[in-house]
FIVO-474076 format. One record per atom (N, C-alpha, C, CB): x, z, y. Coordinates in steps of 0.05 Angstrom, whole numbers, padded with zeros to 5 digits, always signed. Last residue first. Glycine has a CB too. Layout:
# FIVO-474076
XZY ...
//
This chain:
# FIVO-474076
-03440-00069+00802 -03413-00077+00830 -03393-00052+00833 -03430-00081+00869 -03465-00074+00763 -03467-00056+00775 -03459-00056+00799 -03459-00043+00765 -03458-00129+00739 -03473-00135+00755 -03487-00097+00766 -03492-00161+00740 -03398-00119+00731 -03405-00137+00751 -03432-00136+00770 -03405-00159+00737 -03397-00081+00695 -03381-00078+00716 -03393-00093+00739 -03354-00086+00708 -03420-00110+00647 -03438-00096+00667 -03430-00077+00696 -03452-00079+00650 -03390-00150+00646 -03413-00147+00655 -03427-00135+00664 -03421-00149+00648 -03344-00112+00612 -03333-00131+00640 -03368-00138+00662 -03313-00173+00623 -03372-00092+00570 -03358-00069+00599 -03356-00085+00613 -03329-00052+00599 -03378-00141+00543 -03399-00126+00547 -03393-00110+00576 -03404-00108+00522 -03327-00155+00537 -03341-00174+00551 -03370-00158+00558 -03343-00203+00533 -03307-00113+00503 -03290-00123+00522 -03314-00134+00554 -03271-00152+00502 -03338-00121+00458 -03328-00089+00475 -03327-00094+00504 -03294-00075+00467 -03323-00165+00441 -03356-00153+00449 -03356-00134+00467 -03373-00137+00425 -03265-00158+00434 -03279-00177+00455 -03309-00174+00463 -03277-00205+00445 -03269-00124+00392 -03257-00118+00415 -03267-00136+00440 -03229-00121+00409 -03282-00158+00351 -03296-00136+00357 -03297-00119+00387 -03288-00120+00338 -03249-00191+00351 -03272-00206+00363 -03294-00178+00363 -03283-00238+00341 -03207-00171+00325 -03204-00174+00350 -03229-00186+00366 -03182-00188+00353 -03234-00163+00269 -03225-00141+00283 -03227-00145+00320 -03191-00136+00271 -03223-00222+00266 -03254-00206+00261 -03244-00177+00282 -03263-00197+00215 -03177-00231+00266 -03187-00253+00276 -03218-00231+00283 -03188-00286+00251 -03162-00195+00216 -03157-00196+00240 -03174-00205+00270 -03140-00208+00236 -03187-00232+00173 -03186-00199+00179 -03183-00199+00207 -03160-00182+00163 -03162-00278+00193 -03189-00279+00174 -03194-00252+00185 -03188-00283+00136 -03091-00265+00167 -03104-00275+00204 -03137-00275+00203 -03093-00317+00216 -03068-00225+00138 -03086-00238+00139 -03113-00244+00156 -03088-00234+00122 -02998-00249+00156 -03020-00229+00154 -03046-00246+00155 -03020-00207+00179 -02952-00288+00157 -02957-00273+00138 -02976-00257+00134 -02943-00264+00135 -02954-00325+00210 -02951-00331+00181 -02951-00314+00161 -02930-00341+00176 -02967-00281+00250 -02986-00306+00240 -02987-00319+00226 -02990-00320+00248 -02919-00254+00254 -02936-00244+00233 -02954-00261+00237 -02946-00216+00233 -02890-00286+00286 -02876-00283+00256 -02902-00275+00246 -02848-00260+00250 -02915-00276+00326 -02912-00303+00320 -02913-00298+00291 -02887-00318+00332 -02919-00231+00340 -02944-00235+00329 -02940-00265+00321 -02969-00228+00348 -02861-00217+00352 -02872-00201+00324 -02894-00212+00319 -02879-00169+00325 -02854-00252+00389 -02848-00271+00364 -02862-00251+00351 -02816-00281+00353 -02891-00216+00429 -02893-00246+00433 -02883-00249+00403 -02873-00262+00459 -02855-00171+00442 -02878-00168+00424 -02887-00199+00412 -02902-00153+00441 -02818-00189+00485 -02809-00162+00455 -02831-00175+00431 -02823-00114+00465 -02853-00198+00523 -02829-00214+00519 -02817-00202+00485 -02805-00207+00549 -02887-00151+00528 -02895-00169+00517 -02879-00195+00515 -02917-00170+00526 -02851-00115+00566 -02860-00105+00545 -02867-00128+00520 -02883-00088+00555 -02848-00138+00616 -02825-00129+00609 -02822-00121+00565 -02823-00100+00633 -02898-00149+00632 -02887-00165+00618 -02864-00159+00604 -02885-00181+00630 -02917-00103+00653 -02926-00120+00628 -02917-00133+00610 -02937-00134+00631 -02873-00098+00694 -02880-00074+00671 -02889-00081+00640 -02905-00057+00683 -02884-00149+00722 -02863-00135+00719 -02865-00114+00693 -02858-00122+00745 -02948-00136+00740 -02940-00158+00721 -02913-00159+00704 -02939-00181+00738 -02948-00091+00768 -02964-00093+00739 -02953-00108+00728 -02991-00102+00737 -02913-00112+00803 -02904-00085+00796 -02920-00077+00767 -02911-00063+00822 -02948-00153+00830 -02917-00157+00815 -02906-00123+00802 -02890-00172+00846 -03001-00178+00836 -02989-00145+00834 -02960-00151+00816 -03016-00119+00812 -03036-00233+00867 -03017-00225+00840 -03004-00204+00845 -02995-00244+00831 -03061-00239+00913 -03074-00233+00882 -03052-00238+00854 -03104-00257+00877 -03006-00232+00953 -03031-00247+00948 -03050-00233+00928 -03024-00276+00936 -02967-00190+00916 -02964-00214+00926 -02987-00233+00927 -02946-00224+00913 -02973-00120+00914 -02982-00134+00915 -02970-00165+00933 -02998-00120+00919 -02957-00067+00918 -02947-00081+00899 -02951-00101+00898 -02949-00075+00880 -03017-00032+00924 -02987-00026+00926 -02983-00043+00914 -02973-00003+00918 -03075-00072+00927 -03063-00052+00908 -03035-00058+00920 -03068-00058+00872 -03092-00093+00997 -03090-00101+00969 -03082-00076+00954 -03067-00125+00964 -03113-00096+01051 -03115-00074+01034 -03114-00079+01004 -03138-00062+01039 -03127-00173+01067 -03117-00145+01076 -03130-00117+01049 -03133-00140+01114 -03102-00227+01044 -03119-00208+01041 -03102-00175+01049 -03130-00211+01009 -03049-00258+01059 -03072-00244+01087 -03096-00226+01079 -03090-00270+01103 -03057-00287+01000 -03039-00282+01015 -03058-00280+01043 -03015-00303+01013 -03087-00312+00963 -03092-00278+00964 -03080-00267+00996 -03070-00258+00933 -03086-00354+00950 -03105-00352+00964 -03110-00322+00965 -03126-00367+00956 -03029-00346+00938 -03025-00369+00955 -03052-00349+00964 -03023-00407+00945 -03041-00323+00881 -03017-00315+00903 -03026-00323+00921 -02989-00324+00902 -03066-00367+00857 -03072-00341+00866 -03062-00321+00878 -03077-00334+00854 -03026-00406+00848 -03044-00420+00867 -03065-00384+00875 -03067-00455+00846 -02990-00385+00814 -02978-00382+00838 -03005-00393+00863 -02946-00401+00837 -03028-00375+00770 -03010-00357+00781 -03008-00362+00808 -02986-00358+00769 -03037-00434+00755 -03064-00421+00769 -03046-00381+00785 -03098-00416+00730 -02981-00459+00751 -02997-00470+00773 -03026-00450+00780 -03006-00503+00762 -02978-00426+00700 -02960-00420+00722 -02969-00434+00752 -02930-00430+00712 -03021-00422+00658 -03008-00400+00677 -02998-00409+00703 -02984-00387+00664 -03022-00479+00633 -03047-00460+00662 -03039-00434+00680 -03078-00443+00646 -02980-00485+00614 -02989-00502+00626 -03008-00494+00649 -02998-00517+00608 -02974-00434+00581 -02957-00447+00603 -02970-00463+00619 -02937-00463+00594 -03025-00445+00544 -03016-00425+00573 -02998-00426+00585 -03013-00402+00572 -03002-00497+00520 -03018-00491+00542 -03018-00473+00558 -03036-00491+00536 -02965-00470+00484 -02951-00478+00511 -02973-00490+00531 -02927-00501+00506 -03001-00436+00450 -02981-00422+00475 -02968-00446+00492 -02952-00402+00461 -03019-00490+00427 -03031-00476+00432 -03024-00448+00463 -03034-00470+00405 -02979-00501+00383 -02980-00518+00403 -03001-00503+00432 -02991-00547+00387 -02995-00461+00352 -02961-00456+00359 -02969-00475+00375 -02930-00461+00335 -03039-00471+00333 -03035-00439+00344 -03011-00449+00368 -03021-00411+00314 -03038-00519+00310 -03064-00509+00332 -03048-00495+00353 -03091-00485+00319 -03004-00508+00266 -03002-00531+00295 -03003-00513+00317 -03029-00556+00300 -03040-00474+00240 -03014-00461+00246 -03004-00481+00269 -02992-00457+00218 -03080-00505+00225 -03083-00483+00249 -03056-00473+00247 -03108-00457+00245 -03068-00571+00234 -03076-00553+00223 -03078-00534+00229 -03070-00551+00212 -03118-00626+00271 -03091-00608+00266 -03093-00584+00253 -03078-00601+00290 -03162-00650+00276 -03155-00656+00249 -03121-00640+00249 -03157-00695+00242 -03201-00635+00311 -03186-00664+00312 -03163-00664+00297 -03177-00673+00341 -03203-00589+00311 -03241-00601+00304 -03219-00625+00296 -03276-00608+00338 -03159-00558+00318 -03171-00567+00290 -03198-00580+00287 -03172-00545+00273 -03157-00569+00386 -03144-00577+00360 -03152-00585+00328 -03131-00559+00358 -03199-00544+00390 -03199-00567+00407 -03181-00576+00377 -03183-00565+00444 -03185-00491+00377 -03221-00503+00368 -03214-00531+00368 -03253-00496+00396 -03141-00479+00418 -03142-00485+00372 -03157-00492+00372 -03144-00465+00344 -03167-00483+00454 -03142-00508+00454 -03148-00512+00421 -03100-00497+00464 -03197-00441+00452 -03217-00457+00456 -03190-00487+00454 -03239-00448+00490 -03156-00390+00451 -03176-00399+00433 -03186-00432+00430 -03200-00383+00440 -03115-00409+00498 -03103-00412+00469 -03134-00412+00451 -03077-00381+00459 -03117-00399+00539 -03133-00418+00537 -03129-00428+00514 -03134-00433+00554 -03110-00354+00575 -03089-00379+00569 -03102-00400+00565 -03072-00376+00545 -03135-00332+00625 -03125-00321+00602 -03111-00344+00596 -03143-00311+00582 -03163-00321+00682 -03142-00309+00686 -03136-00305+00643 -03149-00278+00711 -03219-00350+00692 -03216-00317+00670 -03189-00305+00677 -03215-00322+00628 -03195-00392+00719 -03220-00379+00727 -03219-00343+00719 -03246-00397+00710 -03157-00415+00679 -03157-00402+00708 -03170-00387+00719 -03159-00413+00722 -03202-00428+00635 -03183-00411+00642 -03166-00392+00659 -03177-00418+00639 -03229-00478+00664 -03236-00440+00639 -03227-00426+00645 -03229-00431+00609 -03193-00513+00681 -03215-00490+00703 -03227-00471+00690 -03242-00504+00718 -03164-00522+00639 -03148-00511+00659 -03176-00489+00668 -03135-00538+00683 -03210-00538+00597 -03195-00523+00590 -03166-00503+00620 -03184-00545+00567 -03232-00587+00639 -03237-00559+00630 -03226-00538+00613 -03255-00559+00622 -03177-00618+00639 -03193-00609+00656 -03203-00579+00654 -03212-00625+00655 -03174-00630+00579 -03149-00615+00586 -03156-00604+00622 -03118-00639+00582 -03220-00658+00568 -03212-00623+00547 -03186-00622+00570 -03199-00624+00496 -03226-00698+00598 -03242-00678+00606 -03230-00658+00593 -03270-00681+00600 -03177-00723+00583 -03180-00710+00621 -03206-00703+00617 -03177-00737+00654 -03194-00743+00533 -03158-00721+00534 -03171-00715+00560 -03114-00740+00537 -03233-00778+00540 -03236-00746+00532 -03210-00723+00531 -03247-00746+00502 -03207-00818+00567 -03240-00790+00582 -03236-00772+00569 -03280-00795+00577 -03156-00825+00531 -03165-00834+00548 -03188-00820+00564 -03169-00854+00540 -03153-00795+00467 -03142-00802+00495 -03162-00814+00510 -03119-00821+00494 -03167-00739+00420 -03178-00765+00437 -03161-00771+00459 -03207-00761+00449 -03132-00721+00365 -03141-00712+00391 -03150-00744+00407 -03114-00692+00408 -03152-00745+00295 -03133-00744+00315 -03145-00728+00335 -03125-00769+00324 -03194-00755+00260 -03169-00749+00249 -03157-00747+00267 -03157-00765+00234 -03261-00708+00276 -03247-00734+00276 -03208-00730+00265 -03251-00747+00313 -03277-00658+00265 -03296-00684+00270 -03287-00715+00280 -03315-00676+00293 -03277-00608+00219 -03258-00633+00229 -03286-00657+00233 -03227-00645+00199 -03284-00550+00206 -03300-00567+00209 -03278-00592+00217 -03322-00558+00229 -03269-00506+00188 -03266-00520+00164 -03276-00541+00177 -03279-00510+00139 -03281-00468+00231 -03253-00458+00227 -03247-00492+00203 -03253-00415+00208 -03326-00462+00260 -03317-00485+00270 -03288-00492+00253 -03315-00483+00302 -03337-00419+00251 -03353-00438+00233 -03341-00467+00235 -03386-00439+00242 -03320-00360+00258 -03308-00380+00262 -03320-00408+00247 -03284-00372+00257 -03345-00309+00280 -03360-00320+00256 -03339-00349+00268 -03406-00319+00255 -03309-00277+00322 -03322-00262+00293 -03337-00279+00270 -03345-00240+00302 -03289-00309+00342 -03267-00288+00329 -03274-00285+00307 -03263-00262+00340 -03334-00337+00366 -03309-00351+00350 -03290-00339+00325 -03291-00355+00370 -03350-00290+00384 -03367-00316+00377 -03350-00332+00357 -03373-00337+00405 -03307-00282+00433 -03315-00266+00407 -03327-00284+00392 -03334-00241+00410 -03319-00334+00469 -03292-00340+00455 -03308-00313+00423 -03251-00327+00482 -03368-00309+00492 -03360-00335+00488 -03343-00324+00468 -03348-00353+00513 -03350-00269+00513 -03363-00264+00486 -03370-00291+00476 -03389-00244+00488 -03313-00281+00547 -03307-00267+00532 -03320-00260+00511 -03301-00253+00542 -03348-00305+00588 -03329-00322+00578 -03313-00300+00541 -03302-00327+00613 -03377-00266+00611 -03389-00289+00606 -03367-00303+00581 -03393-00307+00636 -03328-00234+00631 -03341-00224+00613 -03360-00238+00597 -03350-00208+00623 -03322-00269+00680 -03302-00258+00654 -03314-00252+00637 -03285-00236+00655 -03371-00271+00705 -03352-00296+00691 -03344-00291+00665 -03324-00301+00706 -03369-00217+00725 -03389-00229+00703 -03382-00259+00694 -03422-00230+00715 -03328-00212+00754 -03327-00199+00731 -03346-00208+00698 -03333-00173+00741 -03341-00250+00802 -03317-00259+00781 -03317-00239+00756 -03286-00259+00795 -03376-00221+00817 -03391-00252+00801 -03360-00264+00790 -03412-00283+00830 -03351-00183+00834 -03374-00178+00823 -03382-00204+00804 -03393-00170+00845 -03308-00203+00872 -03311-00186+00850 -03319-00188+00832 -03318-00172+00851 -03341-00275+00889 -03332-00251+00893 -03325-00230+00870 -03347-00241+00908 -03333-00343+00897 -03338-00314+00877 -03322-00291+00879 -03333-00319+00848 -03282-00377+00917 -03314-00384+00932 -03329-00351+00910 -03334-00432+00918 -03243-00376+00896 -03242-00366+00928 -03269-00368+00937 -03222-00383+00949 -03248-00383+00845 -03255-00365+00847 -03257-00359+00882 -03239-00351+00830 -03254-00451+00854 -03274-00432+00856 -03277-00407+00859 -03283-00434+00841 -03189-00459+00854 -03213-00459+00884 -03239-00455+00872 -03216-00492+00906 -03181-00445+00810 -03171-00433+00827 -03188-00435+00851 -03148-00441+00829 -03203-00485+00774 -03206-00457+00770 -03201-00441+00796 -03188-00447+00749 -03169-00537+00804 -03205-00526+00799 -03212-00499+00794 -03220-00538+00772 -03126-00520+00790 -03120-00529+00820 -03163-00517+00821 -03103-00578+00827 -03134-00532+00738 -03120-00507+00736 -03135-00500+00765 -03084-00508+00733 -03140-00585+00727 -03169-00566+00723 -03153-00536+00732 -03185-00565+00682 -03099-00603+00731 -03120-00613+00759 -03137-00591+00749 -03137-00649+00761 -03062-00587+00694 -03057-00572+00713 -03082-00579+00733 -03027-00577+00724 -03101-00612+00651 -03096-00581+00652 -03096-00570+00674 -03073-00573+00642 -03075-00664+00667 -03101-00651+00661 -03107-00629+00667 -03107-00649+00639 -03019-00667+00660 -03028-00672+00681 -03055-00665+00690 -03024-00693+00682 -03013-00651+00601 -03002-00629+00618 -03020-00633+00654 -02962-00635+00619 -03022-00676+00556 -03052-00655+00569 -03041-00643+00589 -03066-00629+00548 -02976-00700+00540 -03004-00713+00558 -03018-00697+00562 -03023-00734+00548 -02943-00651+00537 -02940-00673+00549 -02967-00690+00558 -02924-00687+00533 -02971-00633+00492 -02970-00616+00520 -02962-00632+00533 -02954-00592+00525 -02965-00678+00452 -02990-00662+00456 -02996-00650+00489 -02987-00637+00435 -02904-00668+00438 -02928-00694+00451 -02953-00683+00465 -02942-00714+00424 -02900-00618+00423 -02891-00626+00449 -02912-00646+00461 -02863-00638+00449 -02929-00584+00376 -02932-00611+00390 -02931-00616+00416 -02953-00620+00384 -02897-00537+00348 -02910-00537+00368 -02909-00567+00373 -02901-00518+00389 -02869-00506+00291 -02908-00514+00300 -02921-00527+00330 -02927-00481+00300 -02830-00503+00273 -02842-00525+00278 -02868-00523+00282 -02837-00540+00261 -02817-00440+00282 -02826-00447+00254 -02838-00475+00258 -02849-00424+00242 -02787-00442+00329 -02773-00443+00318 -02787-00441+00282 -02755-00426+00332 -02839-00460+00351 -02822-00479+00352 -02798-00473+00327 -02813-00480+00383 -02858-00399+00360 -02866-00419+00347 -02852-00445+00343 -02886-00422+00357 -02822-00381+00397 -02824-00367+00376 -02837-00383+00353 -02836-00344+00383 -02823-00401+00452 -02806-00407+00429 -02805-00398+00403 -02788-00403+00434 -02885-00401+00460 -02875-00415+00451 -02850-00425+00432 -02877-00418+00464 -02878-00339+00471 -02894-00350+00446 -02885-00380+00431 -02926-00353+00456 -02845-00347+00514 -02843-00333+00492 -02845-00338+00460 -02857-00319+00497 -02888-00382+00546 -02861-00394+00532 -02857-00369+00515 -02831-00401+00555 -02930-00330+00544 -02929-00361+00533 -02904-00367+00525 -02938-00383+00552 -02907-00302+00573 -02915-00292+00548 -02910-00310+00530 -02939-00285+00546 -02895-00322+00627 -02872-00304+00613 -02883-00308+00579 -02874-00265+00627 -02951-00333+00641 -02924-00349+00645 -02898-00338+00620 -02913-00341+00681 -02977-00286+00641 -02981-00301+00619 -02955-00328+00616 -03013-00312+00624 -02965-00250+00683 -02958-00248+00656 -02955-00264+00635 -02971-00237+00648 -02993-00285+00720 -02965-00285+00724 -02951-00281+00699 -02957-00266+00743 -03048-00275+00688 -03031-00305+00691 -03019-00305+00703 -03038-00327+00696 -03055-00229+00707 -03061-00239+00681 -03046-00260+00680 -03089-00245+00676 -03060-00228+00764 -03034-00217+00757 -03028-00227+00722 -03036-00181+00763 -03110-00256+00775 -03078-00269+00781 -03049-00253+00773 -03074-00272+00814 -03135-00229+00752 -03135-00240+00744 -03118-00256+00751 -03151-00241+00740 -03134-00167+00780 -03132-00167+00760 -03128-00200+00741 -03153-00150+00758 -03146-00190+00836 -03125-00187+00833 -03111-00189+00801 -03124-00168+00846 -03199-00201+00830 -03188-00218+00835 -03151-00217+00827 -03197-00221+00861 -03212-00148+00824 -03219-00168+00800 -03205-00192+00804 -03249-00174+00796 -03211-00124+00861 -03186-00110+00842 -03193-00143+00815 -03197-00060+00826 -03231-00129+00930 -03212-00147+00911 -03194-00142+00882 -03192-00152+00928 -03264-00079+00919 -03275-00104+00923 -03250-00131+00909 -03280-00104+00960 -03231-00036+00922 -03245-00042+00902 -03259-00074+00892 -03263-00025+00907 -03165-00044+00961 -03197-00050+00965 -03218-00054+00933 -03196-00084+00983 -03118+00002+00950 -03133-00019+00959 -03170-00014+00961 -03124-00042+00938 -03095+00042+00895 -03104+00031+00923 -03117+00013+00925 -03088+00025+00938 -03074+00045+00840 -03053+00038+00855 -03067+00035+00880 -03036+00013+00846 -03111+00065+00808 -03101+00080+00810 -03081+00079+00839 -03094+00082+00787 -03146+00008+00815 -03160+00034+00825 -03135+00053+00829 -03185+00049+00800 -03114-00015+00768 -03117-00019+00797 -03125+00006+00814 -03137-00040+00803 -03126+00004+00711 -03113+00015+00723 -03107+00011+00754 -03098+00013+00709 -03185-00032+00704 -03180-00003+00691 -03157+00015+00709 -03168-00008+00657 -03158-00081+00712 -03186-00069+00722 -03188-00050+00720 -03208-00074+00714 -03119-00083+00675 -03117-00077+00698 -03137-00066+00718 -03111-00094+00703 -03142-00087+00620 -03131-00061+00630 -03115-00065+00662 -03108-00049+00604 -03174-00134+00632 -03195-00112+00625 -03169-00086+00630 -03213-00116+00586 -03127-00166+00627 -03147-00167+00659 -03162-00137+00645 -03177-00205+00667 -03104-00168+00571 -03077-00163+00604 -03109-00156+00626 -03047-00211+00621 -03141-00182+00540 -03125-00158+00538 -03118-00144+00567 -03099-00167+00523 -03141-00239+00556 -03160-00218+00543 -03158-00188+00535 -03165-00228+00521 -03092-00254+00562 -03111-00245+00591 -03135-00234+00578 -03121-00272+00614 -03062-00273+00521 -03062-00246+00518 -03081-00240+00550 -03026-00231+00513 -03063-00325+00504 -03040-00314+00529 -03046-00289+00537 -03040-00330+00557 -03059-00346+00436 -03068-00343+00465 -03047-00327+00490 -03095-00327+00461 -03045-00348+00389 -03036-00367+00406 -03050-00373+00426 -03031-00387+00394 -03042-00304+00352 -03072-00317+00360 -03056-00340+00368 -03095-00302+00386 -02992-00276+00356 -03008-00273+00325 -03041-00307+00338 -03028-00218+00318 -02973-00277+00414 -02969-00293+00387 -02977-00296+00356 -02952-00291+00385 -03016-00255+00439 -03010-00278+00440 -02998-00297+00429 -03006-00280+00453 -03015-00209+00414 -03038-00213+00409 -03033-00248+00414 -03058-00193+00428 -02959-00188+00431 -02973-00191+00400 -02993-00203+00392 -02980-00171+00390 -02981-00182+00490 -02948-00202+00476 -02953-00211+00444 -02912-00176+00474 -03016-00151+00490 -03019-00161+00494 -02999-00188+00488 -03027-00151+00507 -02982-00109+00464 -03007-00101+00454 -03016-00137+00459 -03026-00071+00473 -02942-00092+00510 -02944-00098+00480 -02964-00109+00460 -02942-00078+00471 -02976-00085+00557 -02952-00116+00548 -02952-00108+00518 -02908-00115+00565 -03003-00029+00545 -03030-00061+00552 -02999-00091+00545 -03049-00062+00613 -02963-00008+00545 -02968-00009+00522 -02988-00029+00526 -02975+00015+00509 -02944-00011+00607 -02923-00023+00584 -02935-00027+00557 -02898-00003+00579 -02988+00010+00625 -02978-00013+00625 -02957-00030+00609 -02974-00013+00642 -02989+00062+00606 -03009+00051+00600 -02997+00010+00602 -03035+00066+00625 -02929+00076+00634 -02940+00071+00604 -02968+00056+00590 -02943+00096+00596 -02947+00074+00686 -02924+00058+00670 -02929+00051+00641 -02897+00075+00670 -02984+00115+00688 -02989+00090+00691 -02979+00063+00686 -02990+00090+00705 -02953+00158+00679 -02975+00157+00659 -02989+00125+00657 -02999+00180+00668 -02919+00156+00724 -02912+00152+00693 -02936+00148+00669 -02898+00179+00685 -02949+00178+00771 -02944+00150+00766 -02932+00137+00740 -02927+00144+00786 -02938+00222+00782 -02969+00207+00768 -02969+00185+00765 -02993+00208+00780 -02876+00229+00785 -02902+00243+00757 -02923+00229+00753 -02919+00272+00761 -02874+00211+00837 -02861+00200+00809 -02879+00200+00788 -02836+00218+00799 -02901+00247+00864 -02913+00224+00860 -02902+00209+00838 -02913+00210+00883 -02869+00297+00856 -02897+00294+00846 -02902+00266+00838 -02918+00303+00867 -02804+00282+00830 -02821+00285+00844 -02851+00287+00842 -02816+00273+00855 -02759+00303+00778 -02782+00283+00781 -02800+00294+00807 -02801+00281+00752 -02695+00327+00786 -02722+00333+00777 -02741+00312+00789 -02731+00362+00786 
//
């Protein structure tokens, strides 16, 4: 028979396993890394596991991008195997990326909770913006991606965005992409192996500045919760190609809208989390 604590602890499993699904799908239908999803239901479920209120935002966003490691390649292979992903591409933006990653990371150690929620949430109606009126979707402002300043500023800021929010960085890569003349199925599929690219250096660099925080959530490595991330992910490894596969057949327009509804939602609650404390 199930112990008490067992018991209350199932309801939490689940919530988590269904935030990986949900979130695995989302990263391959979009070609993001699902931290738009993955941080808002941790914030939500931390509290349950302990600790310090104070650090749950921090935590919530290093655990986002342990997940996102996993999701990504996922995504990645899932895309590759419909040719969409431009190795080249991740190859030179990789050295970029990761310096802006190393950036994201040492700011949040300087922002607390409170001014990391309003980030997030800053950043999240950002990107909605996109979801919901995509203007940028027909625009092309040149035939290629730029090298030289401008590959190390977009692959810079694109790391310290990111990192920062704890997401992939799959919206604002596609923007990047199709302004410079790639198509959006590219975009998308080249798109997840950036979150590789930011996951796994801003992951483990939030570990690192977590490590000695005293009164973390049960489960806890630094600002990454391996017992959330574990669960999440366990779930969104599954889900990852279903939103691959269905990015070629559903009508992404619809969608795209739906989920930028969610992000209002999203980025609105994250704000005023913040500037309540």
């Amino acid at each position: 028979m199930l112990d008490g604590s067992l018991l209350e602890f199932l309801p939490l499993l689940a919530i988590m396993l269904g935030a990986g699904l949900f979130a695995g799908f989302v990263a391959g239908l979009f070609g993001i890394g699902g931290g738009f999803v993955v941080v808002p239901a941790l914030v939500a479920l931390l509290p349950i596991m302990g600790g310090d209120p104070n650090e749950y935002f921090h935590v919530a966003v290093g655990t986002s991008l342990a997940t996102i490691v996993i999701t990504s390649l996922r995504s990645v292979q899932a895309h590759a195997r419909h040719h969409s992903v431009d190795f080249a591409v991740l190859k030179a933006w990789a050295p970029w990326v990761i310096a802006g990653d190393v950036v994201g990371v040492a700011l949040a150690t300087q922002v607390d909770g409170a001014g990391l929620a309003v980030i997030f949430g800053g950043g999240v109606l950002i990107m909605a913006l996109h979801f919901l009126w995509p203007v940028l979707k027909t625009k092309t402002l040149r035939d290629d991606l730029p090298g030289g300043a401008g590959r190390i500023a977009i692959g810079a800021l694109l790391g310290a965005f990111s990192s920062l929010l704890g997401i992939g960085g799959g919206t604002p890569a596609v923007i990047v992409m199709t302004l410079c003349g790639r198509s959006i199925h590219s975009a998308i599929g080249t798109a997840s192996g950036v979150g590789f690219l930011i996951a796994l250096p801003s992951a483990i660099g939030f570990a690192i500045i977590g490590l000695g925080k005293e009164d973390l959530p049960i489960g806890s490595l630094g600002y990454v919760n391996l017992l959330a991330a574990i669960s999440i992910v366990s779930m969104s490894v599954f889900s990852a190609p279903w939103g691959a596969a269905a990015a070629h057949r559903l009508p992404a327009d619809k969608l795209k809208r739906v989920f930028g509804v969610y992000l209002i939602f999203i980025g609105g609650l994250m704000i005023g989390k913040g500037v309540t404390g």
